[in-house]
Residue frames as qw, qx, qy, qz and C-alpha x, y, z in Angstrom:
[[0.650, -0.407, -0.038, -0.640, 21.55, -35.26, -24.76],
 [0.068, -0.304, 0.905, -0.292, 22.08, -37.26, -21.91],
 [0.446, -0.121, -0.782, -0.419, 20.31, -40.83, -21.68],
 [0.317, -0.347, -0.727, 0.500, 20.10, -41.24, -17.60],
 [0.055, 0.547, 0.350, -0.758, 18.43, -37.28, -17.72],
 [0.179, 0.550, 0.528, 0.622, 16.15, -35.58, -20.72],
 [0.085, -0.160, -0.122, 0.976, 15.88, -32.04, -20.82],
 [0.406, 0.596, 0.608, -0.331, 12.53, -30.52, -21.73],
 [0.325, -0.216, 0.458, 0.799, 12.67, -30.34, -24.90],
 [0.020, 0.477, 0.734, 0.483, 9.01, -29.74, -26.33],
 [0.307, -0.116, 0.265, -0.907, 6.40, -27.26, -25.06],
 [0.152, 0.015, 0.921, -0.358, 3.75, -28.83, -23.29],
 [0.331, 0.045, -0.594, -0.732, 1.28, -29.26, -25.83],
 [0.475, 0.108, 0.857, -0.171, -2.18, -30.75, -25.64],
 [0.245, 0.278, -0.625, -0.687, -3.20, -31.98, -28.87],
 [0.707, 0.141, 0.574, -0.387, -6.82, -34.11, -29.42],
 [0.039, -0.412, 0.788, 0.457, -6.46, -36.18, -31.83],
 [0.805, 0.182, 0.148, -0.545, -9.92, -37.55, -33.76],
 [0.507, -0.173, 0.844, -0.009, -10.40, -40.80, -35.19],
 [0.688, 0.629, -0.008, -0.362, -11.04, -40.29, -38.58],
 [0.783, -0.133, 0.458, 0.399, -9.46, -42.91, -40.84],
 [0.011, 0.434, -0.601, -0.671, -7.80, -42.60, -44.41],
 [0.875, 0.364, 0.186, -0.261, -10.46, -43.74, -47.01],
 [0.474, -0.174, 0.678, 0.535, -7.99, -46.30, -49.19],
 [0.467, 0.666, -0.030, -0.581, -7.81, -45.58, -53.21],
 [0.958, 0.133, 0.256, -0.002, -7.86, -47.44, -55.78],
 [0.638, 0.439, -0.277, 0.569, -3.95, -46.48, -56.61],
 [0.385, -0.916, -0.095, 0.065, -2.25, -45.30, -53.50],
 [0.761, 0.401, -0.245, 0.446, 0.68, -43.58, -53.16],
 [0.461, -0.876, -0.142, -0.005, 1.89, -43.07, -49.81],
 [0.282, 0.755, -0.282, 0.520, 5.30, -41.20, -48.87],
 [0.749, -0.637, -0.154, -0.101, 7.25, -41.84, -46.31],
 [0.260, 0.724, -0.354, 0.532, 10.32, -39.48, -44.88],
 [0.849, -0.306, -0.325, 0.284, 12.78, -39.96, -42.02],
 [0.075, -0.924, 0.209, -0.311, 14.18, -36.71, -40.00],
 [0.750, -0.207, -0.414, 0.472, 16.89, -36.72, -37.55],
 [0.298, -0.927, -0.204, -0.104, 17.40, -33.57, -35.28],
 [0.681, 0.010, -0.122, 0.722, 20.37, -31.46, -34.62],
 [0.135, -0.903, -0.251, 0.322, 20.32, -28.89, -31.80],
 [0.609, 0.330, 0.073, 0.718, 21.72, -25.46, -33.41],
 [0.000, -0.582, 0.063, -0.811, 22.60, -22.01, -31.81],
 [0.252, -0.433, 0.201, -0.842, 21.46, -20.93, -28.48],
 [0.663, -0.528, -0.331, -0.414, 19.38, -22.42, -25.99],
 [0.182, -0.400, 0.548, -0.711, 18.42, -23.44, -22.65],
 [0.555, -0.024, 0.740, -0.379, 17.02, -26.28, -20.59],
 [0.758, 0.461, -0.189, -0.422, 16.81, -28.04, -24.56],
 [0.256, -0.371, 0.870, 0.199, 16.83, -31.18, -25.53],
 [0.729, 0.319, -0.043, -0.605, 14.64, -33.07, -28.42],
 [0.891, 0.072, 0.289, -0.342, 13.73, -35.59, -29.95],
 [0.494, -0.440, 0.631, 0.405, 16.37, -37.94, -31.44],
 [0.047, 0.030, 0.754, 0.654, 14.06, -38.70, -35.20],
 [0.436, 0.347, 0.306, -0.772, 11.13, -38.48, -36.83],
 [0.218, 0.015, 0.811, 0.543, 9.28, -40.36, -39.15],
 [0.492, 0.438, 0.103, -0.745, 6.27, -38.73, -41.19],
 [0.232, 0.196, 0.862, 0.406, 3.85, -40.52, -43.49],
 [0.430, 0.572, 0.221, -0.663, 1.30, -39.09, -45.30],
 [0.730, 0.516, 0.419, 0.158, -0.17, -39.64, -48.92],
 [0.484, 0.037, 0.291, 0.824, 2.10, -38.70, -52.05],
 [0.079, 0.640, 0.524, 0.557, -0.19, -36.48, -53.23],
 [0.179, 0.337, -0.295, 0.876, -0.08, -34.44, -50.40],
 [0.642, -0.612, -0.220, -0.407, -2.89, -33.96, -46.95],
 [0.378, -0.775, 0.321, -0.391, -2.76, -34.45, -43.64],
 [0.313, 0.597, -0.684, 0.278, 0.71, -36.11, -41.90],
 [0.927, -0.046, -0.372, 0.018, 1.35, -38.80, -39.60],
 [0.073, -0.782, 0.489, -0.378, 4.35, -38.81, -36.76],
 [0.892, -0.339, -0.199, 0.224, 6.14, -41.15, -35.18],
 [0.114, 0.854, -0.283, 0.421, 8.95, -39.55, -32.56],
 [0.884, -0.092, -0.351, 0.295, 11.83, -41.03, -30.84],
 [0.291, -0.763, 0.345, -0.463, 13.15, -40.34, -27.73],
 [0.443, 0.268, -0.773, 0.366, 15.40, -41.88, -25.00],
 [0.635, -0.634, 0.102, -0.430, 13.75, -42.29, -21.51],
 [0.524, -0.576, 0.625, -0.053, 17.11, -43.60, -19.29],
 [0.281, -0.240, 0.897, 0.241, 18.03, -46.97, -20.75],
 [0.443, 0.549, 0.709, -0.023, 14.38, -47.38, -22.54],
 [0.217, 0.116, 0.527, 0.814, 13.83, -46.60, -26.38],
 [0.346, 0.522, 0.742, -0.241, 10.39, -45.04, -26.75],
 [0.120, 0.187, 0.387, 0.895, 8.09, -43.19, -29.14],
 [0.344, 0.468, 0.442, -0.684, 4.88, -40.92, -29.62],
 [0.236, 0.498, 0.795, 0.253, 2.49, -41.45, -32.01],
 [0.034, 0.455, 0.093, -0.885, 0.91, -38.38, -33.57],
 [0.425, 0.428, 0.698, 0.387, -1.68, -39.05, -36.36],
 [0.058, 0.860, 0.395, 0.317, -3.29, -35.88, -38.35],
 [0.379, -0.803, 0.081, 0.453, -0.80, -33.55, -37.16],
 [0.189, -0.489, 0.458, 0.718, 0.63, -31.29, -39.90],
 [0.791, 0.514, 0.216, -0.254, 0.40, -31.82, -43.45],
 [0.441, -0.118, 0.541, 0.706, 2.35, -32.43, -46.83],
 [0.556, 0.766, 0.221, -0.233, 1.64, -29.88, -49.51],
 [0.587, -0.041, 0.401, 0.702, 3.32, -28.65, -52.65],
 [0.202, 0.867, 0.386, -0.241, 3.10, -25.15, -53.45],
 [0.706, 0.364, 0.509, 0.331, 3.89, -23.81, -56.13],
 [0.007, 0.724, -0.061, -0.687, 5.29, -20.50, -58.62],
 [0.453, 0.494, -0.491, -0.556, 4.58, -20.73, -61.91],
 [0.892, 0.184, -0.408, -0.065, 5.71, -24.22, -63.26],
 [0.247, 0.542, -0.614, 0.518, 8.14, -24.01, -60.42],
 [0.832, -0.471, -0.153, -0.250, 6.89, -26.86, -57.10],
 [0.258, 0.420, -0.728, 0.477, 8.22, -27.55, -53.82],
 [0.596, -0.448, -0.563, -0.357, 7.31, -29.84, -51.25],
 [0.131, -0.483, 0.393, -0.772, 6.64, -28.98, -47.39],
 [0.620, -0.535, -0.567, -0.094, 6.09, -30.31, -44.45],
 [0.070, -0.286, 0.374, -0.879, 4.80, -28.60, -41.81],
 [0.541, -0.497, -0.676, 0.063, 3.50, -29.05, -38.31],
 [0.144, -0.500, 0.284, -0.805, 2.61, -26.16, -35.70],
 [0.494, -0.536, -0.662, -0.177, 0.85, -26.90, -32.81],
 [0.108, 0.308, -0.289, 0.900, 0.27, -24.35, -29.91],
 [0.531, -0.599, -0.595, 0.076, -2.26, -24.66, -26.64],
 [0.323, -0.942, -0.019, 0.093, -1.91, -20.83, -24.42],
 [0.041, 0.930, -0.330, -0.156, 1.58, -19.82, -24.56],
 [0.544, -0.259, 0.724, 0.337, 3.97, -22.96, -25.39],
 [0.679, 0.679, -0.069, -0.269, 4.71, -23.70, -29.25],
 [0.568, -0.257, 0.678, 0.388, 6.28, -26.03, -31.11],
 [0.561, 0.716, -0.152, -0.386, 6.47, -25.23, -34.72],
 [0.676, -0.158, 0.685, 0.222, 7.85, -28.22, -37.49],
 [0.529, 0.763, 0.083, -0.362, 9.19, -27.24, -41.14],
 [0.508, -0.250, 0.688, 0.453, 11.02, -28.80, -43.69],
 [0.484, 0.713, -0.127, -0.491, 11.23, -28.16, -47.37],
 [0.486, -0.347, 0.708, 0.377, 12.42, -30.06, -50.53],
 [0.325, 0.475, -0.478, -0.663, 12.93, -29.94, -54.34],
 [0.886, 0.283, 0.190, -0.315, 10.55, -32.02, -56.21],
 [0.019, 0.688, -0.668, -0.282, 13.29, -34.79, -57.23],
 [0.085, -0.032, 0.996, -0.009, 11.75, -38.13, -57.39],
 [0.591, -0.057, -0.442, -0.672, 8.88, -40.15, -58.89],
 [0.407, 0.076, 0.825, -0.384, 6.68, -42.46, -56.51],
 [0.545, -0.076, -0.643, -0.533, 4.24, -44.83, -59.07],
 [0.433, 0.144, 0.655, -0.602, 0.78, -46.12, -58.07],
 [0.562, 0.471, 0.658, 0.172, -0.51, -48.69, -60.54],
 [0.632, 0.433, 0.369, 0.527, -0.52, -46.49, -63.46],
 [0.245, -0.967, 0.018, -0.062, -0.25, -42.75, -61.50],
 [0.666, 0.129, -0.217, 0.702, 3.25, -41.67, -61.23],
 [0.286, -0.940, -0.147, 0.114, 3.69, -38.68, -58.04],
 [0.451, 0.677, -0.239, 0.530, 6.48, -36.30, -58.22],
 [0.548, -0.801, -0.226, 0.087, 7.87, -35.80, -54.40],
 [0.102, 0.890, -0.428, 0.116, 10.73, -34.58, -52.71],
 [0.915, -0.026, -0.370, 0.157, 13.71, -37.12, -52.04],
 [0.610, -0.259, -0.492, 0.564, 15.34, -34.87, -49.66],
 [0.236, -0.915, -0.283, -0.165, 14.03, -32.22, -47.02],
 [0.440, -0.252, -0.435, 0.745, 15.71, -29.97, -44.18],
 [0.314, -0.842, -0.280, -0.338, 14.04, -27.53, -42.22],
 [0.021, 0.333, -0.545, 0.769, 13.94, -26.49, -38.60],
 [0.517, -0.562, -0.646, 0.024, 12.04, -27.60, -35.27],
 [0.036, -0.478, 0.276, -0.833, 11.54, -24.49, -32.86],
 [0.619, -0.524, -0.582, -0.059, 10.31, -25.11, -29.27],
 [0.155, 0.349, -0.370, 0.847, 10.10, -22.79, -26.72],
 [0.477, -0.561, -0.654, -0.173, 8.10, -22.69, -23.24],
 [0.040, -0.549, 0.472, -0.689, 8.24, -19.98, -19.67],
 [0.476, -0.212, -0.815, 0.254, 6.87, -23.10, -17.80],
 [0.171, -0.232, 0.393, -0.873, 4.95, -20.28, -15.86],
 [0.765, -0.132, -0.155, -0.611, 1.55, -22.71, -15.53],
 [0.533, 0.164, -0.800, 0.220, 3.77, -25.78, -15.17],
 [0.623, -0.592, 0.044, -0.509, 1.86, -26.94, -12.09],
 [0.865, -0.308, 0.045, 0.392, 5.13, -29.35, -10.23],
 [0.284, -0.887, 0.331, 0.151, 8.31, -28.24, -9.14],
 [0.872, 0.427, -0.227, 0.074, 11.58, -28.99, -10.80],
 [0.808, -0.554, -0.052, 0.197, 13.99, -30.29, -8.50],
 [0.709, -0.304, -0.146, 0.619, 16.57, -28.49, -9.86],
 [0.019, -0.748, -0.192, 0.635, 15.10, -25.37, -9.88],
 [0.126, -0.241, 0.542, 0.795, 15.11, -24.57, -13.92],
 [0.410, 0.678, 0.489, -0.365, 12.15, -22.91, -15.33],
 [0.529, 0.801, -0.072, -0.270, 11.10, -22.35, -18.94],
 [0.665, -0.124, 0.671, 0.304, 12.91, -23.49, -22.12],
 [0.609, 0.713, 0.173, -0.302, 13.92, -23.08, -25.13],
 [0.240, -0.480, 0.670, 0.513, 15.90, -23.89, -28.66],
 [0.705, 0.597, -0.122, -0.363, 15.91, -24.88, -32.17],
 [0.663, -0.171, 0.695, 0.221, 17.25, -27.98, -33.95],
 [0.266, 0.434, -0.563, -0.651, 17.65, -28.59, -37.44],
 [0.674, -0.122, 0.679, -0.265, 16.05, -30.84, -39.18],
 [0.302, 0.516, -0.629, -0.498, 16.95, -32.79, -42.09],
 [0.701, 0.031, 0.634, -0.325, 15.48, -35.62, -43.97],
 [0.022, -0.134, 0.820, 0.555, 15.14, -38.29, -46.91],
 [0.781, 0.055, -0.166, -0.600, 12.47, -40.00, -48.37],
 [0.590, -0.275, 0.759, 0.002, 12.38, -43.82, -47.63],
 [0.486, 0.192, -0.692, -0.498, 12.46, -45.24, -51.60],
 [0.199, 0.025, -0.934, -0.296, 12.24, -48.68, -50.90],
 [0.052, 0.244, 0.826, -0.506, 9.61, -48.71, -47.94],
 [0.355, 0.595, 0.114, -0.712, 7.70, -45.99, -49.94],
 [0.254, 0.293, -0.814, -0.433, 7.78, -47.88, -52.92],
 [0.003, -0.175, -0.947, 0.268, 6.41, -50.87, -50.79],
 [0.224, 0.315, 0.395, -0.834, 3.75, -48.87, -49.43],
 [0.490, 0.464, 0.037, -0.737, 2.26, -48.23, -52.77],
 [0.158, 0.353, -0.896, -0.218, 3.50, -51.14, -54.37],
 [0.229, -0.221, -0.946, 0.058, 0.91, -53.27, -52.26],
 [0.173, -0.598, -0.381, -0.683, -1.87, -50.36, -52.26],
 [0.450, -0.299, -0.700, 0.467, -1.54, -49.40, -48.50],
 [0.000, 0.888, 0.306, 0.343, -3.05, -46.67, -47.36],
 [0.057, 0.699, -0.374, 0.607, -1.39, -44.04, -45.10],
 [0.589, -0.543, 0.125, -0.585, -2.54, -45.63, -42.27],
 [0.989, 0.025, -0.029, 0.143, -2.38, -49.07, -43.07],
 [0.536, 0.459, -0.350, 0.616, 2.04, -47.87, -43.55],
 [0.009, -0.680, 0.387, -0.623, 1.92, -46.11, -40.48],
 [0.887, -0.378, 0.093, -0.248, 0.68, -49.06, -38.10],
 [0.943, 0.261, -0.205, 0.035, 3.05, -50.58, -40.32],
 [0.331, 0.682, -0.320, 0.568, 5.97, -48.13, -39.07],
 [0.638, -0.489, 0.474, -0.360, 5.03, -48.68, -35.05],
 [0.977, 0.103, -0.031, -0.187, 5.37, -52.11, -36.10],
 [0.764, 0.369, -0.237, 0.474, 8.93, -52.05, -37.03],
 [0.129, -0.668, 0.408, -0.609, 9.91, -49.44, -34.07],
 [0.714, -0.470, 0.369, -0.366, 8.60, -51.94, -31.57],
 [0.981, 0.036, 0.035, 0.185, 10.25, -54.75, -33.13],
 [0.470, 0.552, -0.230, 0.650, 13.73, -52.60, -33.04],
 [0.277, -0.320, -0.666, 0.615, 13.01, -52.37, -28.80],
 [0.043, 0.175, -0.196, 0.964, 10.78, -49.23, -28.82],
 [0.178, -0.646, -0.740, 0.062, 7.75, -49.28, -27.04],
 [0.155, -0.720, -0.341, -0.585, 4.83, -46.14, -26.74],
 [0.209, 0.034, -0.561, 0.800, 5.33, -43.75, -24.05],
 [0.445, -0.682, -0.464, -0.349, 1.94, -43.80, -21.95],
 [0.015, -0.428, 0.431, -0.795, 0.94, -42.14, -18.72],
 [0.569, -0.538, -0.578, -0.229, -1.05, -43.57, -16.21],
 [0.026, 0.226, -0.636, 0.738, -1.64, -41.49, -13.03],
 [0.325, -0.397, -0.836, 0.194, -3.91, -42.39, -9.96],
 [0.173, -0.748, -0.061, -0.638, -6.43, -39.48, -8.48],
 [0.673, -0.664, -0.273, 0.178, -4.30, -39.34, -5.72],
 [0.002, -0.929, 0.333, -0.164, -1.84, -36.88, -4.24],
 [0.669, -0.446, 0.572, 0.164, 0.82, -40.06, -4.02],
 [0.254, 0.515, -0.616, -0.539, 3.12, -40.06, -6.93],
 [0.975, 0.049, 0.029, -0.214, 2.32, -43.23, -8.97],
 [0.795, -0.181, 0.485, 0.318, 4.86, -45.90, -10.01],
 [0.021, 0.591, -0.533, -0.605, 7.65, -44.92, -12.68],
 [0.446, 0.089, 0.785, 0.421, 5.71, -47.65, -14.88],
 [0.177, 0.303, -0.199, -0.915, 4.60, -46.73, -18.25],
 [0.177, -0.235, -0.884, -0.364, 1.94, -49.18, -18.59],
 [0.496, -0.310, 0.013, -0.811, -1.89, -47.38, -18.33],
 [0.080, 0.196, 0.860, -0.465, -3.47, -48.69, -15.59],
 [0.203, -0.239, -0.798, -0.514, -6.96, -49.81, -16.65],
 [0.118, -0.448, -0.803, 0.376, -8.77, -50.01, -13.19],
 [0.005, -0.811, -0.487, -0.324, -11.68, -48.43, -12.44],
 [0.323, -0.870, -0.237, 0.287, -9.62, -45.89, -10.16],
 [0.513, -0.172, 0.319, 0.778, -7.13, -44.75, -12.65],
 [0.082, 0.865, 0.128, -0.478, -7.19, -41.75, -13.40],
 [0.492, 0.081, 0.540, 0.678, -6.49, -41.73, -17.85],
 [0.058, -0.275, 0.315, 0.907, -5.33, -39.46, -20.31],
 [0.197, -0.099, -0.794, -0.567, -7.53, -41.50, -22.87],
 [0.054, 0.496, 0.828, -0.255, -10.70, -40.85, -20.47],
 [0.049, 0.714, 0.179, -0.675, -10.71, -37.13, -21.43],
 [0.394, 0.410, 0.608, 0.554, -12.16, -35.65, -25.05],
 [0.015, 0.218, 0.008, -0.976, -11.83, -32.20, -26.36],
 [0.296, 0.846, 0.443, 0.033, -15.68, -30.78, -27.39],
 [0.401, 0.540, 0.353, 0.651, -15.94, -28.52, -29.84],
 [0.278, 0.056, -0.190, 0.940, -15.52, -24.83, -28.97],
 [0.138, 0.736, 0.662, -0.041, -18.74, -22.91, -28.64],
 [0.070, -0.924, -0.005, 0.377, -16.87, -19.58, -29.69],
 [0.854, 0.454, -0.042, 0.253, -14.77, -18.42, -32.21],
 [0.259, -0.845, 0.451, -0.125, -12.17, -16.73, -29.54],
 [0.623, 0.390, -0.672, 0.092, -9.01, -18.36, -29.63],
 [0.165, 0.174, -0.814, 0.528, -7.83, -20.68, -26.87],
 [0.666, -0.107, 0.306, -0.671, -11.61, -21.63, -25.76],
 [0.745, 0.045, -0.594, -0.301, -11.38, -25.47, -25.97],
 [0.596, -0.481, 0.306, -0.566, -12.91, -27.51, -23.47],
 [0.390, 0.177, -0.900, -0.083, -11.81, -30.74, -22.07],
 [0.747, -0.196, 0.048, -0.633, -14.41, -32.42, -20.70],
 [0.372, -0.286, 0.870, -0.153, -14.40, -36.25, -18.67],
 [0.695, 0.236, -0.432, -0.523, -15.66, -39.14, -20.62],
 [0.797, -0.322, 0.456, -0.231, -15.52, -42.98, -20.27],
 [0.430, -0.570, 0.626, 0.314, -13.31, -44.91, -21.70],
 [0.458, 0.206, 0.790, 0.350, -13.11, -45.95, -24.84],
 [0.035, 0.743, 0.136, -0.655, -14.22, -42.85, -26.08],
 [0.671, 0.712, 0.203, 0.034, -14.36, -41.37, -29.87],
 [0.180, 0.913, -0.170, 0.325, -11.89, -38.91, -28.86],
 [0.805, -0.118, -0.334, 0.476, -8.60, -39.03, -27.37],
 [0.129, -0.974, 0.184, 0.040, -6.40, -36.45, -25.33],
 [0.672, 0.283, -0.329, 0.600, -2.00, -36.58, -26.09],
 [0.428, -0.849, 0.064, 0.301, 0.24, -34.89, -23.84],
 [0.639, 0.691, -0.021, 0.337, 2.51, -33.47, -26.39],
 [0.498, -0.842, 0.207, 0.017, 5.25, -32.66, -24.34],
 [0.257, 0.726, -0.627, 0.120, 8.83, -32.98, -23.74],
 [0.612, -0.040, -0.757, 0.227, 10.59, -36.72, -22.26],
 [0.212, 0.051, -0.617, 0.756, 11.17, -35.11, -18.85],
 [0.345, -0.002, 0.145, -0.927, 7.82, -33.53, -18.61],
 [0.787, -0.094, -0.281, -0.542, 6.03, -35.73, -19.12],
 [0.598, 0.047, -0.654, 0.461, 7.99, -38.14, -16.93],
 [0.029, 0.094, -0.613, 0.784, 7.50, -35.67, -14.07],
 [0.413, -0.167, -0.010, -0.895, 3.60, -35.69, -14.55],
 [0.583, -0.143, -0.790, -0.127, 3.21, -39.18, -13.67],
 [0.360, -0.090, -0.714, 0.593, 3.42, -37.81, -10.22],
 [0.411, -0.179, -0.089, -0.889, 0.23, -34.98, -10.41],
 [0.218, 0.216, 0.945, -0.118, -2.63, -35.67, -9.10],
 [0.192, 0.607, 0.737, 0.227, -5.82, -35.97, -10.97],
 [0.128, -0.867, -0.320, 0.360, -6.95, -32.54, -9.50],
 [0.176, -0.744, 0.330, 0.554, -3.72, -30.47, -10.41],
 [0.385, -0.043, 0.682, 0.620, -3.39, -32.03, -13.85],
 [0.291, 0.700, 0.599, 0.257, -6.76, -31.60, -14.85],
 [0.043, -0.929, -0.210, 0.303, -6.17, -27.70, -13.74],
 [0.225, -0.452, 0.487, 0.713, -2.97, -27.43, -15.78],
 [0.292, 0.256, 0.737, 0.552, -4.99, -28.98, -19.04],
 [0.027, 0.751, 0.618, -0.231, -7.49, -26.48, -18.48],
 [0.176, -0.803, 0.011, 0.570, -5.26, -23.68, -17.93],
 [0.042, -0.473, 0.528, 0.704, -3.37, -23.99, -20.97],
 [0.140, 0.479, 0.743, 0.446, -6.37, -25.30, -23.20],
 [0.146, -0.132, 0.028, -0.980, -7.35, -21.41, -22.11],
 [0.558, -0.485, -0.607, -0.293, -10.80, -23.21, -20.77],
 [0.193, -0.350, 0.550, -0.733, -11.77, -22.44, -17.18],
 [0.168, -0.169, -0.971, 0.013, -13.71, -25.33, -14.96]]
């Protein structure tokens, strides 16, 4: 994958993302795996994400993300909380553990699975957890960019491919973790923590509600005419038909958040939308209608 150009390499994904902490327990034991990504077979206009790091409690619920990604000479990641899960299901006396993430908004899909034999013990004051100590899966992403509301200067539409994706457990950090009763959360702040002290900084968007591209920085612009991601919160459906969520405007600081789940490049190219035409692409492909 080239550093100076990123293919699209996700499907353009919008994902709300609530703000519900982790209640801490009074033994925690929290788990915490490292992926790396390796395109395999086939594809087209693909390129992903370079690692992954998932945290989630030993015991198993809902998953954590941090993803790394080149953008030209800058390291960044995305943040993804409550996205996916760890479980361990089971045949007889026979367990395996799984993580898995889907996520899917009108026709794009990105789908995240990894498996591993129950091989290690993770202790929590006097609780001992059984996990896996090493995963591998697959990451599928595919998209026909047919909603994709900007042009791509060199004329390539739609995407798709599949990476492998193979992973460990982190002993010592995961050890830590539970060693000094952290909760999931409390580890995963910790885990931005160490990315940004290793050069990576959060990829943000900040566009202006104008039809003049903005500036190629990736710091959100706060004023009162900026036009943020983090202004807009998904409401609850009012049907049970699929693809009927509504994004609705809000005011900052909001309960709710919107992501742009998306590939580097794509999301790179949307800095240049204006207000108008983005909101109509989140619309379109949150199947909602304005």
């Amino acid at each position: 994958m080239s550093s100076s150009h990123l293919p699209r390499s996700l499907a353009i994904l919008v994902i709300a993302l609530a703000a519900a902490a982790i209640a801490p327990s009074a033994f925690s034991q929290v788990a915490v795996y490292r992926f790396n990504f390796e395109k395999e077979g086939p594809s087209i206009n693909y390129g992903f994400y370079e690692e992954a790091w998932v945290v989630a409690d030993a015991v198993g619920g809902p998953a954590s993300w941090l993803l790394t990604f080149r953008e030209g000479p800058h390291r960044r990641y995305v943040a993804v909380t409550d996205f996916g899960s760890l479980f361990f299901p089971n045949e007889g006396k026979n367990y395996i553990g799984v993580i898995s993430a889907s996520a899917a908004s009108g026709t794009p899909q990105t789908t995240f699975l990894a498996i591993g034999e129950m091989e290690t013990e993770l202790k929590g004051g006097n609780v001992k957890v059984k996990v896996p100590k090493a995963m591998k899966g697959y990451a599928l992403s595919a998209d026909d960019e047919s909603s994709v509301p900007f042009d791509d200067d060199e004329g390539n539409v739609g995407y798709a491919g599949i990476s492998q994706m193979s992973g460990s457990l982190e002993v010592t950090r995961s050890k830590d973790a539970s060693s000094r009763n952290l909760t999931a959360q409390e580890t995963f702040d910790e885990l931005i923590q160490y990315l940004e002290r290793r050069g990576y900084s959060e990829f943000e968007i900040s566009i202006t509600p104008t039809d003049t591209a903005t500036s190629a920085s990736n710091t959100t612009n706060t004023s009162d005419s900026a036009f943020n991601l983090s202004d807009y919160v998904l409401t609850t459906p009012t049907t049970t038909t699929t693809n009927t969520s509504v994004f609705t405007a809000g005011s900052s600081g909001s309960t709710g958040s919107l992501v742009i789940y998306s590939s580097p490049s794509s999301l790179s190219s949307m800095r240049s939308l204006s207000s108008t035409d983005l909101l109509d692409y989140l619309l379109q492909t949150s199947g909602a209608s304005q």
